[in-house]
Backbone as CSV, one residue per row, in Angstrom:
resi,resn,N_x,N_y,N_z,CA_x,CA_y,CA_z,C_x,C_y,C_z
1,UNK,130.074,60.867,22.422,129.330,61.317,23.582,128.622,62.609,23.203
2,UNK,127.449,62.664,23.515,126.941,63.537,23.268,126.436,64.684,24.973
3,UNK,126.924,65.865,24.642,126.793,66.951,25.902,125.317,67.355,25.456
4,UNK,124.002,67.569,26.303,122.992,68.551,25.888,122.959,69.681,26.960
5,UNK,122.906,70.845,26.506,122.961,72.391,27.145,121.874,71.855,27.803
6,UNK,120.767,71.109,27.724,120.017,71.338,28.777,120.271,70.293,30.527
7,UNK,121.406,69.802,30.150,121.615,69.284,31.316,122.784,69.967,32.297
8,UNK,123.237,71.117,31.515,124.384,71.432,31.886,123.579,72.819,32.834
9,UNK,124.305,73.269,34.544,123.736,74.549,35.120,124.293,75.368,34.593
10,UNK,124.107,76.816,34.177,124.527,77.568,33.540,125.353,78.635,34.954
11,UNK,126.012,78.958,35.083,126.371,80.118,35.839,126.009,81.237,35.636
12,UNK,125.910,82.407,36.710,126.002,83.774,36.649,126.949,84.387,36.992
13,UNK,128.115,84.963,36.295,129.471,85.588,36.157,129.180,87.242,36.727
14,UNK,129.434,87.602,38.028,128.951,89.165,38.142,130.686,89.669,37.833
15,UNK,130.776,90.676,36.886,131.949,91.577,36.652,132.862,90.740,36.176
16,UNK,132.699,90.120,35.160,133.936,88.496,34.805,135.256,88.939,34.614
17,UNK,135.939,88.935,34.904,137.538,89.182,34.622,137.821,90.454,34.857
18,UNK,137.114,91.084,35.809,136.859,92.891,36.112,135.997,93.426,34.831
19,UNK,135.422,92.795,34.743,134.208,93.869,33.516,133.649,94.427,33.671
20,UNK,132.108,94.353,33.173,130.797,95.075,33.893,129.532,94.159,33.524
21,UNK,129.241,94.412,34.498,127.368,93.568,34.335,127.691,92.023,34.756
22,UNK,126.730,91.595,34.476,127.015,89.637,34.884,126.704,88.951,33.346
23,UNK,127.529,87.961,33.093,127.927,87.092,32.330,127.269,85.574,32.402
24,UNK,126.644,84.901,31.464,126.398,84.210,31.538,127.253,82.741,30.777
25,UNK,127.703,82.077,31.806,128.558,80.800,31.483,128.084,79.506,30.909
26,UNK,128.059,78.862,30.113,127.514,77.308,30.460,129.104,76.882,30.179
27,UNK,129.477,75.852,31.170,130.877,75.195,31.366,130.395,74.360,30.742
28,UNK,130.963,73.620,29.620,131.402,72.088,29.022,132.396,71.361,29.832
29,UNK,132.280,70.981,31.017,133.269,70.330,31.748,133.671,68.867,31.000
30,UNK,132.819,68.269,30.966,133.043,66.904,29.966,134.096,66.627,28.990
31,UNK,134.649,68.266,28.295,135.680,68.400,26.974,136.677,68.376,28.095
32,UNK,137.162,68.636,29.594,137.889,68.877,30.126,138.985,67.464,30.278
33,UNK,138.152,66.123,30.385,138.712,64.579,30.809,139.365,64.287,29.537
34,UNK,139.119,65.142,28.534,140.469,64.327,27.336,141.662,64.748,27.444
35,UNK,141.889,66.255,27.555,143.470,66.758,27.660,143.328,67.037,26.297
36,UNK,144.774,66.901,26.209,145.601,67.043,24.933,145.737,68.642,23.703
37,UNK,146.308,68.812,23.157,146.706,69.773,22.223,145.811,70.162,21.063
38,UNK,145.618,71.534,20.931,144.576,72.050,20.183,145.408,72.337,18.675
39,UNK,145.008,71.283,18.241,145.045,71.211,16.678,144.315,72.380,15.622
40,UNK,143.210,72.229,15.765,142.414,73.248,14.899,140.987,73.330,15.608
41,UNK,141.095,74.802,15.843,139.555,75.396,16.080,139.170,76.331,15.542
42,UNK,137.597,76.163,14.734,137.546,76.653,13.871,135.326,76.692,13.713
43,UNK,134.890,77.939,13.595,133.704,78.096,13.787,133.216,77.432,11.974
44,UNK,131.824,76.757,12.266,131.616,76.406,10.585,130.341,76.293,10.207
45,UNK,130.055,76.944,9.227,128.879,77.058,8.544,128.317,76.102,7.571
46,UNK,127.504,75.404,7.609,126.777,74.214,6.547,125.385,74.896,6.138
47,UNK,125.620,75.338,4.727,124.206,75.855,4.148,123.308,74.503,4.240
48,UNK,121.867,74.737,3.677,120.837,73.442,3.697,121.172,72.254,2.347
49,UNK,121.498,71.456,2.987,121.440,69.904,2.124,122.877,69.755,2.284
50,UNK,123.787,70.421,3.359,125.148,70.510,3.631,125.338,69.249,4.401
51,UNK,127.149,68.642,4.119,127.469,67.727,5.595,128.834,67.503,5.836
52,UNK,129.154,66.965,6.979,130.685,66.833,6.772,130.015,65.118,7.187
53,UNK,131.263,64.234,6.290,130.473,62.648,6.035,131.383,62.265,7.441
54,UNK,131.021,61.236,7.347,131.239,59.899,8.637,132.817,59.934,8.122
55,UNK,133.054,60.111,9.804,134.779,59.878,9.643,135.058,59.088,10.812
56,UNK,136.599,58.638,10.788,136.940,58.299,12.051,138.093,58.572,12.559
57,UNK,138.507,59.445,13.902,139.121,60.021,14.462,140.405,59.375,15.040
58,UNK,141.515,58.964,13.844,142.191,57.791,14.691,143.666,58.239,15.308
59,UNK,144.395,59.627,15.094,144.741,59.926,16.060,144.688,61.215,16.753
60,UNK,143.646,62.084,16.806,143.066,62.801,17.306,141.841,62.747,17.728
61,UNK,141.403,63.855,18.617,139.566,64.011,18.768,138.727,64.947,18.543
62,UNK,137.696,65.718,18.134,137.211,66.622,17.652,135.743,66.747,18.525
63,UNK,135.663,68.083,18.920,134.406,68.488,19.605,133.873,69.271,19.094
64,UNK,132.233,68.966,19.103,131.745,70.047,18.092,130.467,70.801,19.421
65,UNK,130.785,71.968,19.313,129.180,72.616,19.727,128.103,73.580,19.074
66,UNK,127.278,73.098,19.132,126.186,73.839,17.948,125.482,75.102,18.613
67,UNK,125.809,76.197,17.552,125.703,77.308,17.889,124.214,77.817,17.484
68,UNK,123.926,77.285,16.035,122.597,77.622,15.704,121.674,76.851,14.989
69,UNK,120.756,76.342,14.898,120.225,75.548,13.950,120.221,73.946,14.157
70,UNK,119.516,72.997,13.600,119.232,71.615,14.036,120.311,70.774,13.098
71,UNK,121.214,69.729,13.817,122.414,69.433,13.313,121.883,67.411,13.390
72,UNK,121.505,67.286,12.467,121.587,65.896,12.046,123.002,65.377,12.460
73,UNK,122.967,64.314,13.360,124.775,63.702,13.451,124.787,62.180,13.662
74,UNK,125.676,61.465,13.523,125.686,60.021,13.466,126.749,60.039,14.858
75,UNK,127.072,59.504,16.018,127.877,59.362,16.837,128.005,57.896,17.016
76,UNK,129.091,57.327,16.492,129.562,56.431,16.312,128.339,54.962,16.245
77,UNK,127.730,55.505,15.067,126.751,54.554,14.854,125.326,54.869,15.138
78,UNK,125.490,55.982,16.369,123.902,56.453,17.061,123.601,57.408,16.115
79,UNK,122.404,58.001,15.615,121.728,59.310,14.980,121.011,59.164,16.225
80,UNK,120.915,61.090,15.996,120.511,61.810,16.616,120.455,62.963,16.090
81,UNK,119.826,64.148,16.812,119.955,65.391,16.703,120.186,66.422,17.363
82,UNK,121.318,67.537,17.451,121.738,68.556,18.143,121.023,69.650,18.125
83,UNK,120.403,70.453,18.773,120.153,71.427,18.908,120.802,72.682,19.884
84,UNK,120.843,74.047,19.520,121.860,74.918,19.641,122.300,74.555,21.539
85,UNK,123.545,74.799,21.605,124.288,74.636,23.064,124.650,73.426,23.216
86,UNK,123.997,72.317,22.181,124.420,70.849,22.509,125.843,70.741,22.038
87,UNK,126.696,70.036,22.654,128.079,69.491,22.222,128.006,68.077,21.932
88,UNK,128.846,67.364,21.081,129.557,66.553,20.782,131.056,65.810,20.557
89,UNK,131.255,65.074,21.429,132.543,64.843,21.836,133.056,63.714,20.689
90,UNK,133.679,63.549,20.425,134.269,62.063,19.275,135.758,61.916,19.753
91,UNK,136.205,61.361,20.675,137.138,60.654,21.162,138.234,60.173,19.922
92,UNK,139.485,60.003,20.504,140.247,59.110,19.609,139.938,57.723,19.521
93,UNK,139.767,57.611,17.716,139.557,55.945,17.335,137.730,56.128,17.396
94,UNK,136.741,57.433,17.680,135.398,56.812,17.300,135.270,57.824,16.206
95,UNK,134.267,57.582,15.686,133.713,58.665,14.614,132.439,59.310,14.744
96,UNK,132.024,60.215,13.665,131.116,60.620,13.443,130.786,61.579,12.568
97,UNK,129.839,62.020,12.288,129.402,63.125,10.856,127.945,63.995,11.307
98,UNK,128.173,64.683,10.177,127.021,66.459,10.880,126.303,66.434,9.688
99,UNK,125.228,67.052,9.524,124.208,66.853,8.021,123.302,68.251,8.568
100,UNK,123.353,68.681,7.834,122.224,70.222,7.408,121.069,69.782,6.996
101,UNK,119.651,69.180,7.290,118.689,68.748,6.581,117.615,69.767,6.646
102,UNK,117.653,70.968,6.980,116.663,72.108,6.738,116.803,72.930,5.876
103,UNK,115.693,73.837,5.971,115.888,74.842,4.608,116.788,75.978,5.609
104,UNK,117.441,75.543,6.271,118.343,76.990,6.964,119.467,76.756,7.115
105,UNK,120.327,77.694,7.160,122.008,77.174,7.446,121.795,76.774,9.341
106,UNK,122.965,76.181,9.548,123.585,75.702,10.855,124.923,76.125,10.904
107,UNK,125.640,76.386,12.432,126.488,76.760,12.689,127.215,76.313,13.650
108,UNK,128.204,75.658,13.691,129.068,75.632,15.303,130.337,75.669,15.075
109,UNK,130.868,75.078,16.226,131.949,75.617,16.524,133.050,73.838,16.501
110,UNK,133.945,73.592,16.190,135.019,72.712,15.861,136.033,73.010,16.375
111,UNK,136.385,72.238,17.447,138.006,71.856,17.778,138.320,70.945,17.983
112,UNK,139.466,70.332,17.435,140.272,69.168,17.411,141.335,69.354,17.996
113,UNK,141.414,68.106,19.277,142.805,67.985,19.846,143.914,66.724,19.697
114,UNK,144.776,67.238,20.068,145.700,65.616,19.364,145.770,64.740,20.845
């Protein structure tokens, strides 16, 4: 499943947790319907001609959200492309893979739950 930041409303957070100033939110509610236990989260960098290959998630799930840069990805058979704020969900039992095809690094963010 693929999340795009541009469908998601962003909130305005005034003083978030007693702070100062207003905060800006975008909720990933969508990562919320799996549950389960946080295995590994972990921010990751792919220089250009970088990838992590086609896998498949068979007893965990892994969400990825892209922080910077255009993220070539296969979601369980679909290509496509992420651009920054987009998420990607990969469920238990589907797969998928990330590819760097510019001359720039990319960046996001990885967590896997069991």
């Amino acid at each position: 499943m693929i999340v795009r930041v541009s469908d998601i409303e962003a909130k305005q957070i005034e003083k978030p947790r007693g702070g100062t100033g207003t905060a800006v939110q975008i909720p990933y509610e969508a990562a919320k319907q799996y549950g389960g236990q946080i295995t590994a989260f972990a921010f990751m960098d792919l220089p250009p001609e970088a990838s992590v290959g086609y896998h498949t998630h068979e007893k965990d799930m892994e969400i990825y959200v892209l922080l910077d840069g255009f993220a070539e990805v296969n979601d369980n058979g679909n290509e496509d492309v992420l651009t920054p704020g987009d998420m990607m969900i990969t469920a238990k039992g589907e797969a998928h893979s990330i590819a760097n095809k510019t001359d720039k690094n990319l960046s996001f963010l990885a967590l896997i739950l069991e």
